[in-house]
N, C-alpha and C positions, 0 to 999 in steps of 0.2 A: 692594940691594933693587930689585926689578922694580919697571918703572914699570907706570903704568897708562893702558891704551887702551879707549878707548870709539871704537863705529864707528857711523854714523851712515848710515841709506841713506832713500832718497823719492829721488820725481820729478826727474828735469833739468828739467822746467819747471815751475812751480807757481804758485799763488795768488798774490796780497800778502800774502793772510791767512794762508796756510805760510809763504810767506815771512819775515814779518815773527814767527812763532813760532818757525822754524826758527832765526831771527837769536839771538832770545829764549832759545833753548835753548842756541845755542851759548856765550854768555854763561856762563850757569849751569854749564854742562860744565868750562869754565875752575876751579870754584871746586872740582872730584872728582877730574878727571882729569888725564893727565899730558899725551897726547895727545892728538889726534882723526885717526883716518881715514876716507875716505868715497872716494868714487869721480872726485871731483876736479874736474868741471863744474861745470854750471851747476844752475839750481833752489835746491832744497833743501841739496845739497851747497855751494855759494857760499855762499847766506844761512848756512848753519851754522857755516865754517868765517870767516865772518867776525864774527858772534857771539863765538867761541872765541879768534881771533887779537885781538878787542879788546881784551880780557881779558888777552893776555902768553900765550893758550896754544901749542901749536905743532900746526902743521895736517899731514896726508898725505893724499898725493891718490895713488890709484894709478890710473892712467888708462887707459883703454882702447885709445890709438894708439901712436904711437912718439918725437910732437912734444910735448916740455913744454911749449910755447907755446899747448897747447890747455887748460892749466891753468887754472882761476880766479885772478884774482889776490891771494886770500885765502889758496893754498896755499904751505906754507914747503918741503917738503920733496913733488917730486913726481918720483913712480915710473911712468915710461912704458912699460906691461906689453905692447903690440904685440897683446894677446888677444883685444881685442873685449871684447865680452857676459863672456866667461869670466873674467877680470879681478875677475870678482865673489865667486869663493872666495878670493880674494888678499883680497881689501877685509874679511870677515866672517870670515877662520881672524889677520886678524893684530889684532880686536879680542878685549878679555875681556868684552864686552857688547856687546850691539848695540842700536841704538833706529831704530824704523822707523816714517817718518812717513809720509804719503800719498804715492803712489806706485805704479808699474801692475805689469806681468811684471816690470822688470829687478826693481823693489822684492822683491816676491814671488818671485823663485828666490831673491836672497837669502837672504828668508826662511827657505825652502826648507834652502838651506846651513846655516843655525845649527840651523835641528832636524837634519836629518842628524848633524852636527857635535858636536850638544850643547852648542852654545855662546847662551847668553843670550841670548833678544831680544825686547825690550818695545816695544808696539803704542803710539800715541799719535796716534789718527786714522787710522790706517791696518790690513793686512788684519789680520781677526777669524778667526785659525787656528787647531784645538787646539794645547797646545803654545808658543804665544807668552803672555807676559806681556800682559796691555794694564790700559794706566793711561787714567785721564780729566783727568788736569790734570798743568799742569810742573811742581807741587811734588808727586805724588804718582810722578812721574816719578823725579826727582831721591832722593828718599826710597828705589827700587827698587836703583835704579843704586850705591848707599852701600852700601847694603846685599850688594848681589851682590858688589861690589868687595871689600869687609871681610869675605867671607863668611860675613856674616849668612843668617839663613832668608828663604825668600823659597819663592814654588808658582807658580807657571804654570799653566798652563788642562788640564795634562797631568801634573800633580803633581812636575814635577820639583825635587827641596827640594838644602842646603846641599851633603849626603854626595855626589854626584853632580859639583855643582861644586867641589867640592874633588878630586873623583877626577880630574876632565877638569883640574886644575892641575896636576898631578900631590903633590899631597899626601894625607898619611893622617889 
């Protein structure tokens, strides 16, 4: 059986107050997923993947240089992509959902990737796009993410329902 990935993108630098939700969320992410990958700094990525690693889950960081030593030290498994910026369709094609928390362009081309893509991503404080999912709290959050994963029904701001992500799984 396929595990399961959830990706995580926002800001390299951020609040306490993302911070400390970011943390919050990673936590929670522990109790759905198998994984977590994100882009492997600092911010929002840190606080997340050390939420998730408290918990026993197992972290990836695909990073944008060529040194793992620019990894956070919450990442278990880090992939030094040499791409830059571009490094960001690696981070969003190797989750099955994505949750995007506040956060500026890199956030936002992300975004970008999973509509192209067709691949899940739900808002939580962050851009207000057609097309994205957006929740307003972390248990309405968590509730989305079960649901996508188990290929439950689920609509986004652009109506994308279950038939769609089951097609992009490649199942019928």
């Amino acid at each position: 059986m396929r595990k399961w990935i959830v990706g995580i993108v926002g800001g390299r630098n951020c609040s306490k107050e993302v911070e400390k939700l970011a943390q919050e969320l990673g936590k929670n992410l522990a109790k759905v997923a198998d994984f977590l990958v994100c882009g492997g700094l600092g911010g929002v990525m840190k606080a997340v993947c050390k939420g998730f690693k408290s918990k026993g889950g197992v972290t990836i960081g695909i990073i944008p240089g060529y040194d793992k030593n620019d990894a956070n030290p919450y990442v278990d498994i880090v992939i030094p992509s040499g791409l830059g910026l571009a490094r960001n369709v690696l981070v969003v094609k190797t989750a099955d959902v994505v949750v995007a928390l506040p956060g500026e362009y890199g956030t936002l081309s992300e975004i970008a990737y999973c509509l192209q893509f067709g691949i899940p991503v739900i808002s939580f404080r962050s851009w207000d796009i057609k097309g994205v999912i957006k929740v307003n709290s972390l248990e309405e959050l968590i509730i989305k993410i079960k649901q996508i994963l188990k290929g439950g029904n689920f609509e986004s701001n652009s109506g994308v329902r279950r038939r769609q992500l089951l097609l992009w799984r490649g199942k019928k």
